[in-house]
C-alpha positions as CSV (number, residue, x, y, z in Angstrom):
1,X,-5.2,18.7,-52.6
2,X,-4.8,14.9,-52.3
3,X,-1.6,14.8,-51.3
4,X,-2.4,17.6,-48.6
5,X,-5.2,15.3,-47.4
6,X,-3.1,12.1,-47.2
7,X,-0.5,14.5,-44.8
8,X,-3.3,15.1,-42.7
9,X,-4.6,11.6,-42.6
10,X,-0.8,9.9,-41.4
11,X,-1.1,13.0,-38.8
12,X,-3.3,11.3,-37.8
13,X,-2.6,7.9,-38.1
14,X,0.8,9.0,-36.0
15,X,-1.0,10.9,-33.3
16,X,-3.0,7.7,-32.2
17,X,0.0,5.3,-32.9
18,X,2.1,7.5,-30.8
19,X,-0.8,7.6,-28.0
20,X,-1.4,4.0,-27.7
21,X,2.3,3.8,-25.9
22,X,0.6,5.2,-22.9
23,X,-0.9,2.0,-22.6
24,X,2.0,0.3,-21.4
25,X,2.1,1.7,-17.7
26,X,-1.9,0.3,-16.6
27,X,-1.1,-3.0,-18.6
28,X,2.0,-3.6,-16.4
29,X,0.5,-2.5,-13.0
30,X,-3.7,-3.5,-13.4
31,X,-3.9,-4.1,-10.0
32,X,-3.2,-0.1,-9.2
33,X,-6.1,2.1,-8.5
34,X,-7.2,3.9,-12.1
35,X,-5.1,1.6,-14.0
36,X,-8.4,0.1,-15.6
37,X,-10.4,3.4,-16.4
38,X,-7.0,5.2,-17.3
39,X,-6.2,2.0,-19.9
40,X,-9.7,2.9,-21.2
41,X,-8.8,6.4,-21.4
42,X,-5.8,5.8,-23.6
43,X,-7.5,3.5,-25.7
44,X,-10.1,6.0,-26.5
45,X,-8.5,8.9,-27.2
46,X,-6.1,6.3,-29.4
47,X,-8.9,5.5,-31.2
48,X,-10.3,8.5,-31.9
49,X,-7.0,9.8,-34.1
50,X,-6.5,6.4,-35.6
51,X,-10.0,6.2,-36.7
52,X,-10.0,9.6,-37.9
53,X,-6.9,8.8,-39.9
54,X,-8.0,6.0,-41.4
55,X,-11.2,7.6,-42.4
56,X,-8.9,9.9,-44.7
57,X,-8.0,6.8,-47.2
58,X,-11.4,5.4,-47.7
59,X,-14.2,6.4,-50.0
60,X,-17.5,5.4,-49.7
61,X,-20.8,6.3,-47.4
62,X,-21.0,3.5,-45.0
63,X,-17.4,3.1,-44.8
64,X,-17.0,6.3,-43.6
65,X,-19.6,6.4,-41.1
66,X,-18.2,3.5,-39.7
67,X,-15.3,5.1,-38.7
68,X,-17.3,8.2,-37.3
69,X,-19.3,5.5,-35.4
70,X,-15.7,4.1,-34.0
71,X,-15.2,7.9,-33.0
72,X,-18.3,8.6,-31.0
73,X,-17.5,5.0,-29.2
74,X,-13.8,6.5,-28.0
75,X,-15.6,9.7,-26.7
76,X,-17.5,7.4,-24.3
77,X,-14.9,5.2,-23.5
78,X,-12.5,8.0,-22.9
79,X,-15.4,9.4,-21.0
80,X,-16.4,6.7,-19.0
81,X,-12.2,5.5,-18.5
82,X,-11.6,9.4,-17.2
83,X,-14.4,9.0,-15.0
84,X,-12.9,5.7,-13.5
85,X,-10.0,6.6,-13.0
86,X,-11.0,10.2,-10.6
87,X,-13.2,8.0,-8.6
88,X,-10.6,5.3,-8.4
89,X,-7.2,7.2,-7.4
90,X,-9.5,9.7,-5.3
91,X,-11.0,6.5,-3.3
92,X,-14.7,7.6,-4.1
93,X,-15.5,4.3,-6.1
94,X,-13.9,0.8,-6.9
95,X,-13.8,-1.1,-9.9
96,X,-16.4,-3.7,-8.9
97,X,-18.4,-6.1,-11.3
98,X,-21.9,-4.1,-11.2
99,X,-19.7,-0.6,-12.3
100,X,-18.0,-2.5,-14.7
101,X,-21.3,-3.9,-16.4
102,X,-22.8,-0.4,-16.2
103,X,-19.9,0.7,-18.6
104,X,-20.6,-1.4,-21.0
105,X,-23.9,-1.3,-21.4
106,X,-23.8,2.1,-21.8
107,X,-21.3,1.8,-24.8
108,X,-23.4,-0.9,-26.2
109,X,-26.3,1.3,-26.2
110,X,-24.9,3.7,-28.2
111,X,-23.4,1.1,-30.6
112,X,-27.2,-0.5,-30.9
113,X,-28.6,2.8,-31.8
114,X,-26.1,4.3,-34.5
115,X,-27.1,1.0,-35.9
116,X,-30.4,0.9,-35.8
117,X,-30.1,4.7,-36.8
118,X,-31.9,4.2,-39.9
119,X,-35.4,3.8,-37.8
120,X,-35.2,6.3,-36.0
121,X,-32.9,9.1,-36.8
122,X,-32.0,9.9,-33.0
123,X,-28.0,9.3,-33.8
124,X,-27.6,11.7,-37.1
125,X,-30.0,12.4,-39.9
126,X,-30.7,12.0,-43.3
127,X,-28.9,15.6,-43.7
128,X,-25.6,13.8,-43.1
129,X,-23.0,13.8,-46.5
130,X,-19.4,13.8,-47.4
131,X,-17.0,16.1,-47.8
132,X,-14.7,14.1,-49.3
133,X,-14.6,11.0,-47.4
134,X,-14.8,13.0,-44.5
135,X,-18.5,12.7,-42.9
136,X,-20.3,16.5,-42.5
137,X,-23.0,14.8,-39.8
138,X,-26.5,16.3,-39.1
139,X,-26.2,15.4,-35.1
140,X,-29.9,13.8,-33.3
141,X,-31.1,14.5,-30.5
142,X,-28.9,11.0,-29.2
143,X,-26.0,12.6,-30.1
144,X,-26.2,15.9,-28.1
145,X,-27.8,13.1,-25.2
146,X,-24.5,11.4,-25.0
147,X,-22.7,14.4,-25.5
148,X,-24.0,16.1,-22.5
149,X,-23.8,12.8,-20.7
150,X,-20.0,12.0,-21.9
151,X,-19.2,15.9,-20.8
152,X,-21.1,15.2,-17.4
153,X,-18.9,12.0,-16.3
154,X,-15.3,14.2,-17.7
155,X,-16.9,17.0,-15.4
156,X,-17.7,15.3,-12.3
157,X,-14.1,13.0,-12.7
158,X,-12.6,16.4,-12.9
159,X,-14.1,17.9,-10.0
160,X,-13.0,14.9,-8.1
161,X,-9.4,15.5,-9.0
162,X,-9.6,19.3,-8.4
163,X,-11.0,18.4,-5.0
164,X,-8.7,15.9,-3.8
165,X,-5.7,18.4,-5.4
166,X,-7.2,21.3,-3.1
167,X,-6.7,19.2,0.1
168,X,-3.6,16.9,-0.9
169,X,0.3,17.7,-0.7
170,X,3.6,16.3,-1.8
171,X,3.2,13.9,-4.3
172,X,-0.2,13.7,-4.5
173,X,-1.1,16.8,-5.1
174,X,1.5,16.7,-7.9
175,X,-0.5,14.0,-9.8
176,X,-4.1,15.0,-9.5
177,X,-2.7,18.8,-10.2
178,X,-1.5,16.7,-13.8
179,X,-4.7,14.4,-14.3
180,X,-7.0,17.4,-13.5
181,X,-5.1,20.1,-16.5
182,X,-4.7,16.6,-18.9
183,X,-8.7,17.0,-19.6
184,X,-8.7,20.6,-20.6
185,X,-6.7,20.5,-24.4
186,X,-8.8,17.5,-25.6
187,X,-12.0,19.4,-24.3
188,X,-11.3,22.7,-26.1
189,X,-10.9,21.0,-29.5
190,X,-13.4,19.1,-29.5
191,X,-16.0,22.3,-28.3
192,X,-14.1,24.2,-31.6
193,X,-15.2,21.2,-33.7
194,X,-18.6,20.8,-32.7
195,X,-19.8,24.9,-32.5
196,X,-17.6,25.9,-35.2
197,X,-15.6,28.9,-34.2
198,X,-12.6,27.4,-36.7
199,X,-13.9,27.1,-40.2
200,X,-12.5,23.8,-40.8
201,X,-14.4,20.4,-42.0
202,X,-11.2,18.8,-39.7
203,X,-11.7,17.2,-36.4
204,X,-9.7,19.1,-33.9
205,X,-10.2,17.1,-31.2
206,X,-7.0,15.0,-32.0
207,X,-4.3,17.6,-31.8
208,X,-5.8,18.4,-28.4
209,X,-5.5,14.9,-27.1
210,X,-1.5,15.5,-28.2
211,X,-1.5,18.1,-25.5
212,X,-3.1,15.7,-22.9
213,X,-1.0,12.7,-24.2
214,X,2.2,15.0,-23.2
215,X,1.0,15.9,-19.9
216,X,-0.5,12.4,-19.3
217,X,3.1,11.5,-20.2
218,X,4.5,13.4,-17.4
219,X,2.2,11.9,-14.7
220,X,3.2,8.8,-15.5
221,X,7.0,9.3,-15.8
222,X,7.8,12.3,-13.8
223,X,4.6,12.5,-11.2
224,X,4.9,8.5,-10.8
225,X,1.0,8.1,-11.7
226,X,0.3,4.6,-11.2
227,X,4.0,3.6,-9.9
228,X,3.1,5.1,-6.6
229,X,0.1,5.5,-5.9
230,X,-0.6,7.9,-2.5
231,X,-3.6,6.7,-0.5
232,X,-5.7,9.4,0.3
233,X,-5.7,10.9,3.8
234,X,-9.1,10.6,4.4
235,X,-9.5,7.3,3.1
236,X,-6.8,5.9,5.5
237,X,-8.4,8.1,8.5
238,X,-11.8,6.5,8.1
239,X,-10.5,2.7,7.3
240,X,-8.1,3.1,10.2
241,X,-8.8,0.9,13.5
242,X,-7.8,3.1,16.2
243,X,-10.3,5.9,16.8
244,X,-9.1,9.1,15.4
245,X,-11.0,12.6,16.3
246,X,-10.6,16.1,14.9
247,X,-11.0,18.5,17.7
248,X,-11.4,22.6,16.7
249,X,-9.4,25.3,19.2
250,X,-12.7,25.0,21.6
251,X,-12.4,21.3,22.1
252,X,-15.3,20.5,20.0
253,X,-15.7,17.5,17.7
254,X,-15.6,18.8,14.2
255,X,-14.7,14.9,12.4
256,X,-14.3,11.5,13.7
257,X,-13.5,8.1,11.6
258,X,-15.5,4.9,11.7
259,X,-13.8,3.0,14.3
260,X,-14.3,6.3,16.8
261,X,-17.9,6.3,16.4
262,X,-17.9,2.6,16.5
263,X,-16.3,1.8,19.9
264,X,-17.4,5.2,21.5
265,X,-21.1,5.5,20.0
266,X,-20.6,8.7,18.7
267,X,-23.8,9.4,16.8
268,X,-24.1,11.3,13.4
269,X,-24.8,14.0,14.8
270,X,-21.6,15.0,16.8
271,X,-20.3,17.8,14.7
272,X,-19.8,20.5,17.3
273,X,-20.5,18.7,20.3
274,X,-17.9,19.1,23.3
275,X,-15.0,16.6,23.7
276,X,-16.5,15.6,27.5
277,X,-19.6,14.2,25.9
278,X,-17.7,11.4,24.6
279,X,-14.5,11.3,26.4
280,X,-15.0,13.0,29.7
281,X,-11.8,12.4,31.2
282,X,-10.0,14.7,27.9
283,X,-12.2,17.0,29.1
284,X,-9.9,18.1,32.1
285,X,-7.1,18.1,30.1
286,X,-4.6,21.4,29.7
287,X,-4.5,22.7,26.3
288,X,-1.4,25.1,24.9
289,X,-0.9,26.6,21.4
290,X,2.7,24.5,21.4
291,X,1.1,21.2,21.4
292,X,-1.1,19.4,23.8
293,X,-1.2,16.7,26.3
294,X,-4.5,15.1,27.3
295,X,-5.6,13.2,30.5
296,X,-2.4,13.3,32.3
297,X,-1.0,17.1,32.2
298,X,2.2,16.4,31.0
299,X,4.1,18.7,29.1
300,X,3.4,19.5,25.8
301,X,5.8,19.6,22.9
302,X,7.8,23.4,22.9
303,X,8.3,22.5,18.8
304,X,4.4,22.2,18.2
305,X,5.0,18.8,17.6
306,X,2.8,15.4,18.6
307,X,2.3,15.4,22.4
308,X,3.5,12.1,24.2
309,X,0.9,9.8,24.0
310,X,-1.1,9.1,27.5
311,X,-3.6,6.6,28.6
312,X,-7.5,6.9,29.4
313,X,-9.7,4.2,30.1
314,X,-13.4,4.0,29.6
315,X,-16.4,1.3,30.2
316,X,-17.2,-0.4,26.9
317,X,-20.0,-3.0,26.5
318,X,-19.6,-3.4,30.5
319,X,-15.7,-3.8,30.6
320,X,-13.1,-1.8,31.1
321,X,-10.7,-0.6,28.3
322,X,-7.5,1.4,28.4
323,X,-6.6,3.5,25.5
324,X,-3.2,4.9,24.6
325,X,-3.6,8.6,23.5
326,X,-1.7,11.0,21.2
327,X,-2.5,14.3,19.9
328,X,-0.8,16.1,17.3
329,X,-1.7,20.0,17.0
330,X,-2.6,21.9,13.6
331,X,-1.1,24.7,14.0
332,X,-1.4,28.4,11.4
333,X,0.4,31.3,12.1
334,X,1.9,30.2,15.4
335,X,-1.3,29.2,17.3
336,X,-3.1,26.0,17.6
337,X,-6.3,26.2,15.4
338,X,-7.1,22.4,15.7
339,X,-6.3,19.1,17.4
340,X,-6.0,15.6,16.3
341,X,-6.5,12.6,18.7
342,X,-5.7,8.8,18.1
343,X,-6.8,7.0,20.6
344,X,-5.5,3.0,20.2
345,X,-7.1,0.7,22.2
346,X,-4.2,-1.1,24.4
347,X,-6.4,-3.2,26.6
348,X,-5.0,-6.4,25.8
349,X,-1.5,-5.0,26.1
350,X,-2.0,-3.3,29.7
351,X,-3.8,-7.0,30.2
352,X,-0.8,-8.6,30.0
353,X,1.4,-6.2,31.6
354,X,-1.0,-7.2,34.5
355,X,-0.4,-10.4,34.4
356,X,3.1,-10.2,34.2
357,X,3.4,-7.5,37.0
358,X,1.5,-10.5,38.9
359,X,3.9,-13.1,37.8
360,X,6.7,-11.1,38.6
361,X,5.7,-10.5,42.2
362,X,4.8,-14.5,42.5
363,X,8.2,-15.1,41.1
364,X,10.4,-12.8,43.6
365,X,8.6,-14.3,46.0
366,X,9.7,-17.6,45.1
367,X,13.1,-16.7,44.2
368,X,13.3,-14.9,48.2
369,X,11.8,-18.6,49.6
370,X,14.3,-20.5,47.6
371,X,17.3,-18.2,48.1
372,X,17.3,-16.9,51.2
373,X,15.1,-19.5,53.4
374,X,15.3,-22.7,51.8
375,X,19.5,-22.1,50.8
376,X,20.3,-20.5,54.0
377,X,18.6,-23.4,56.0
378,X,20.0,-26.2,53.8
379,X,23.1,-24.7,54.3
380,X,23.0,-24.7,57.9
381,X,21.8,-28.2,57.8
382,X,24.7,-29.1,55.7
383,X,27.1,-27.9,58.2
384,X,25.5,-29.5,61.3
385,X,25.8,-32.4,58.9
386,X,29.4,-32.0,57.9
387,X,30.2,-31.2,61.5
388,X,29.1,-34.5,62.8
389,X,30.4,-36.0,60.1
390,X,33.7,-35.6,61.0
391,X,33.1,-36.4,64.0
392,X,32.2,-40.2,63.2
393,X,34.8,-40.2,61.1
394,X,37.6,-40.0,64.3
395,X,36.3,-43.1,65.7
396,X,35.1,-45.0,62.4
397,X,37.0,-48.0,60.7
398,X,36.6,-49.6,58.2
399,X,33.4,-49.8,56.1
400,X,32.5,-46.9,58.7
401,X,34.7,-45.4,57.6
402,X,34.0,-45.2,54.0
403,X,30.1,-44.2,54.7
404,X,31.4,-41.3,56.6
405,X,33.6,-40.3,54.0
406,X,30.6,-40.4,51.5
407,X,28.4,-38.7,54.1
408,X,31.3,-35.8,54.3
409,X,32.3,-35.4,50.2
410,X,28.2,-35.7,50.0
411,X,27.4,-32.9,51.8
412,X,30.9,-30.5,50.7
413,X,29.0,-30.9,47.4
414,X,25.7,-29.6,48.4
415,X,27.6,-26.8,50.0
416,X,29.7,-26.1,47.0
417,X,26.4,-26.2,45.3
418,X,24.8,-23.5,47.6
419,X,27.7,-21.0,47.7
420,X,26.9,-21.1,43.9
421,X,23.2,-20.9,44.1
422,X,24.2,-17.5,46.0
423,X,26.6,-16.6,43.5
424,X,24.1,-16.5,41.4
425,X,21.6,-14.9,43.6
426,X,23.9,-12.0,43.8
427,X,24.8,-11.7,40.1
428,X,20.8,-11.1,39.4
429,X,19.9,-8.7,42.5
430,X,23.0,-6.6,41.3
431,X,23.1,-6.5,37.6
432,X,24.5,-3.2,37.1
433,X,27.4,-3.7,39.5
434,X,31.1,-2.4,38.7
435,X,34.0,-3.3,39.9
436,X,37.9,-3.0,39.2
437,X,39.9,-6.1,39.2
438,X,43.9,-6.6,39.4
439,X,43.6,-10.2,37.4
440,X,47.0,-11.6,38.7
441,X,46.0,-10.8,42.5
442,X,42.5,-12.3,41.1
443,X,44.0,-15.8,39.9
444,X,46.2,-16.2,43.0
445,X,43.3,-15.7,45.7
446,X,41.4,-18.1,43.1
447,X,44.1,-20.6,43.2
448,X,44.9,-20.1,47.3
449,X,41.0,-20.9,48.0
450,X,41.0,-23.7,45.6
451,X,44.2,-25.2,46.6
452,X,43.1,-25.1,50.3
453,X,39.9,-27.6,49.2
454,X,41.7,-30.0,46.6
455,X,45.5,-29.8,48.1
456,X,46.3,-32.3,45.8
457,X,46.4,-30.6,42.7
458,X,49.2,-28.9,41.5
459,X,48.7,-25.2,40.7
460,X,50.8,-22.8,38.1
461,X,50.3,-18.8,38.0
462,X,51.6,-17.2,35.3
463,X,52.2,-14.2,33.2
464,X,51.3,-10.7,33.3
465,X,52.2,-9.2,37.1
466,X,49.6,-6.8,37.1
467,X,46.6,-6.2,34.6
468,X,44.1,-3.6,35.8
469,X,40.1,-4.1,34.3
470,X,37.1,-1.8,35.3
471,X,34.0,-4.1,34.2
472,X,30.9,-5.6,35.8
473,X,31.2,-7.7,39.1
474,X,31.6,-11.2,39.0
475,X,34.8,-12.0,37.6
476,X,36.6,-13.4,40.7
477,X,33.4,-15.5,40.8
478,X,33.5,-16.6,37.5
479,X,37.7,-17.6,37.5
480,X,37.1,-19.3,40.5
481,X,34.7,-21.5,38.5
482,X,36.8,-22.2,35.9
483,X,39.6,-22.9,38.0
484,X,37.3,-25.4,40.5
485,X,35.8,-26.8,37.9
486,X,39.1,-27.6,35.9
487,X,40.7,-29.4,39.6
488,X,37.6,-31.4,40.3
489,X,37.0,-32.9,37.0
490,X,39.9,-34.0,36.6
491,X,40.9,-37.9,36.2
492,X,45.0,-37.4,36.0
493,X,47.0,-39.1,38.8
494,X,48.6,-36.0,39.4
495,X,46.3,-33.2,38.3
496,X,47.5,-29.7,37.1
497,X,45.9,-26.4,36.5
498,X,47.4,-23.5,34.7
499,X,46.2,-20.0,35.3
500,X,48.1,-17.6,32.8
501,X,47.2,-13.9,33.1
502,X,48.1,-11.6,29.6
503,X,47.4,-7.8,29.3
504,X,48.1,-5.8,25.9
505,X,46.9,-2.7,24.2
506,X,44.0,-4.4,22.9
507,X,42.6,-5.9,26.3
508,X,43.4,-8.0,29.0
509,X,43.0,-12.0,29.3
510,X,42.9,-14.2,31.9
511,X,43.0,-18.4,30.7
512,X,42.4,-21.5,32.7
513,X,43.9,-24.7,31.4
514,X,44.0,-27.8,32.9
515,X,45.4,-32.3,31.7
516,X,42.1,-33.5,32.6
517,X,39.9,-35.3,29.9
518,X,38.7,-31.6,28.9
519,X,34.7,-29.9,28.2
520,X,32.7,-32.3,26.7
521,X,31.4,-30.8,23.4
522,X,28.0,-31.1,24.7
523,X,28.5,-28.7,27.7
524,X,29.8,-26.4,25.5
525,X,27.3,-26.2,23.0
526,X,24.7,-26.2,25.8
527,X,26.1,-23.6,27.1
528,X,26.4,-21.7,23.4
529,X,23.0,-22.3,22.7
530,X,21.6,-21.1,26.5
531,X,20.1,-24.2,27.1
532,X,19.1,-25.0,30.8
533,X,20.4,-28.8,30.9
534,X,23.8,-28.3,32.5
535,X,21.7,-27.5,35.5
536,X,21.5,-30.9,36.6
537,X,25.0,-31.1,36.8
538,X,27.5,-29.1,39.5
539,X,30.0,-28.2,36.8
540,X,27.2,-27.2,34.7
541,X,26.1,-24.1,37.1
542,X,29.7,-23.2,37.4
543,X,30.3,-22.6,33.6
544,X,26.4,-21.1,33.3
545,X,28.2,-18.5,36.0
546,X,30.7,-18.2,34.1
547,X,28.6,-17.5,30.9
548,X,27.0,-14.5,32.8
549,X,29.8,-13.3,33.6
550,X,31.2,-13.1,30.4
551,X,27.7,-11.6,29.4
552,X,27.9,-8.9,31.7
553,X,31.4,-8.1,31.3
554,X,31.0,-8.3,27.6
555,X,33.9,-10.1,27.9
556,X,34.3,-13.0,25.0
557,X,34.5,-16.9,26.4
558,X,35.9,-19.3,24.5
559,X,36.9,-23.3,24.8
560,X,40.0,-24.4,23.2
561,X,39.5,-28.6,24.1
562,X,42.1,-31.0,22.2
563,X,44.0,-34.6,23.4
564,X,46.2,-32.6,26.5
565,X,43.3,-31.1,28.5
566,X,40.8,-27.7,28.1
567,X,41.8,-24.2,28.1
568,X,38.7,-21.7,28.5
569,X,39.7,-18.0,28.3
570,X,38.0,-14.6,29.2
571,X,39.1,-11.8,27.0
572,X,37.9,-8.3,28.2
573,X,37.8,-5.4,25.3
574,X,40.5,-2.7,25.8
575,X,37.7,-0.3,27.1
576,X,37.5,-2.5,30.3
């Protein structure tokens, strides 16, 4: 008989041990919601088995009642922890310092009367022996109390879960499906031990908490209980801060969230009321059973699907706001039984696209009084400029002479400088532009035009005899740069530029090389970096063109500057 109760005591002893390894999920992740109640959980039914065990190898009265007292602590704590964690994971309650304190004083109440029991009896009375060193307790009228009332927090926790199962899915519903069956063994047993169907002086509440320490087992490693935790879908709806309404197959308001009846006064009484008492202009809208479009007609989604979202504005507090809206149908057995509208409030947004729409038309204005009236009359200017110009320059001698020849380079410059300014003009009116190039019949038109203004260079075309590319305009534009650029920059006494033209399988190439003192690094890594600098200078805006270009083209530039001179190339992919 001994030996048979000391089998039943290291059951026990086992069962709890084994349980308190469900502790090591809430411990690791506290900050999840239910990790606190469900550590509390685990601890109680822990100790319930353990103490129970223990119990088994003691002899002795007090001792022993100790150990029952232990027991009835774990039924609240299990009670209370269960109860936490329902009202945590389903988003009913929060862990805050007034529910914590509530907890505990409750446990602490029953602790202060099982020990002041001997005054008044209410815990168990004087009826209570041994069988063994197993307590037979005469329950008090506390005992059935805090029965009813650890039952009554399991219950409601329970009903929380079963609730939040009914209307979950997916993953979610997976988990509270677990939690809400994990209650049931433990419950059974413990009924059996207290009304006695099983003739047995053995607590039976144990082996039942073996059944919900397997299934708890499973929510935590196969239902990911407290690794992911799912927020629940009508949490997020009502802490959400665009306006979200529920709408029935009539178009009436059957649910809205906070922020709807916040920034729409929607009193608490709007269940049922028509969509055009708060929103008029939805009102209008056309509504299919394959998805819905509001306050613009268009067309809905053929799959059922969300609708494209429209815009509606409405007077709030005295200004005007403009609200982006989507609607997504609910739809049962092929027809549209409900609506759900988000409407997110884009005021500041279509604020700023205002403004920018203004800024935009300020700036083309300024870009047509800059381009085509102030360039066009400088230009003319230039030329009545240049014209006379030359004409001094017939009769001038001398320091006359020289003036006139700054007055003429002077204003070539300027002119240079306009052509370019309308280079550029045309590269941003026509940015999706295509042409198809011949690159050797581009490098010698180049090279004639350039040749005609610096005649003193000396000029090499090379290479490939024809190499066909189909890519964005601008690329005469851009080697014509390069090879401009390359002449007057030059400081040799007998300058020389090299434009080499090469075409293979893999693209085409067309590279510029000239024996002048070369790019300066910092040109090149303005131009890398985009900065606007080289603007100040003329052979600045001639390699920002050609940077464009190459943009456009999605052609690669590159600089290759040593000792002998510059080379810059523009490789064009074979797709070109």
């Amino acid at each position: 008989m001994a030996s048979a109760t000391a089998i039943v005591g290291v059951a026990y002893l086992l069962t709890g041990a084994g349980l308190l390894v469900l502790l090591r999920e809430p411990l690791r992740r506290p900050d999840k919601p239910g990790s606190t109640g469900f550590a509390l959980a685990v601890l109680g039914i822990s100790l319930w088995p353990l103490s129970l065990g223990v119990n088994y190898f003691v002899a002795g009265f007090a001792p022993s009642m100790a150990l029952w007292t232990v027991r009835l602590s774990a039924a609240s704590v299990v009670s209370v922890g269960w109860f936490l964690v329902a009202a945590e994971v389903t988003g009913r309650l929060s862990l805050s310092r007034t529910v914590a304190a509530t907890a505990v004083a409750y446990v602490l109440v029953e602790l202060s009367l099982v020990v002041t029991n001997g005054t008044h009896g209410l815990v168990f009375g004087p009826a209570t022996t041994l069988d063994g060193s197993i307590p037979v307790v005469a329950y008090g009228p506390w005992f059935w109390l805090q029965t009813a009332l650890n039952y009554g927090l399991i219950a409601v926790g329970t009903g929380l879960l079963v609730a939040e199962w009914s209307r979950s899915s997916g993953l979610r519903r997976r988990q509270t499906a677990v939690l809400s069956v994990a209650v049931a063994p433990p419950v059974v047993a413990n009924l059996a031990t207290l009304f006695g169907p099983v003739p047995t002086v053995h607590d039976l509440t144990p082996f039942g908490l073996v059944g919900s320490g397997l299934l708890l087992s499973w929510a935590l490693y196969r239902a990911e209980f407290l690794d992911i935790v799912p927020v629940a879908r009508q949490v997020a709806m009502a802490e959400m801060q665009d306006a979200v309404v529920t709408l029935d197959d009539e178009d009436r308001v059957v649910d809205c969230n906070r922020a709807a009846r916040a920034q729409f006064d929607i009193p608490p009484s709007y269940a049922g009321d028509p969509i055009g008492t708060y929103f008029p202009s939805l009102a209008d809208a056309p509504a299919t059973d394959g998805g819905e479009t509001l306050a613009d007609g268009d067309d809905s989604a053929a799959d059922g699907g969300p609708s494209s979202p429209a815009v509606v504005t409405r007077t709030v507090d005295g200004d005007s706001h403009s609200y982006s809206v989507s609607v997504s149908p609910v739809v049962e057995a092929g027809r549209t039984v409900a609506r759900v509208v988000v409407l997110r409030d884009i005021t500041p947004i279509k604020r700023r696209e205002q403004e920018l729409t203004e800024r935009e038309a300020e700036l083309e204005l300024l870009r047509q009084i800059l381009s085509r009236v102030l360039r066009h009359n400088i230009r003319n200017k230039l030329t009545t400029i240049r014209g006379n110009a030359d004409l001094l320059a017939e009769g001038a001698t001398g320091d006359d002479a020289a003036r006139v020849g700054r007055i003429v380079e002077a204003s070539d410059e300027l002119i240079a400088l306009s052509e370019k300014a309308g280079t550029i003009e045309h590269l941003v009116d026509r940015p999706d532009e295509t042409a198809t190039y011949d690159l050797r019949v581009v490098a010698e038109r180049v090279v004639a035009r350039v040749r005609d203004r610096y005649p003193d260079a000396s000029y090499v075309v090379s290479g490939s005899e024809t190499c066909t590319v189909e890519t964005a305009s601008g690329v005469e534009s851009a080697v014509e740069c390069l090879v401009e650029n390359a002449v007057e920059h030059n400081d040799a006494s007998d300058p020389t530029v090299r434009v080499a033209v090469g075409c293979a399988p893999s693209g085409a190439e067309i590279r510029v090389s000239d024996d002048g003192p070369g790019i300066s690094e910092h040109e090149r890594e303005v131009i890398r970096r985009r900065e606007e600098t080289p603007l100040a200078h003329s052979s600045g805006i001639g390699l920002w063109i050609v940077s464009w270009v190459a943009d456009r083209c999605e052609a690669e530039l590159s600089f290759d500057v040593d000792e002998t001179g510059s080379t810059v190339s523009l490789r064009f992919a074979s797709e070109n």
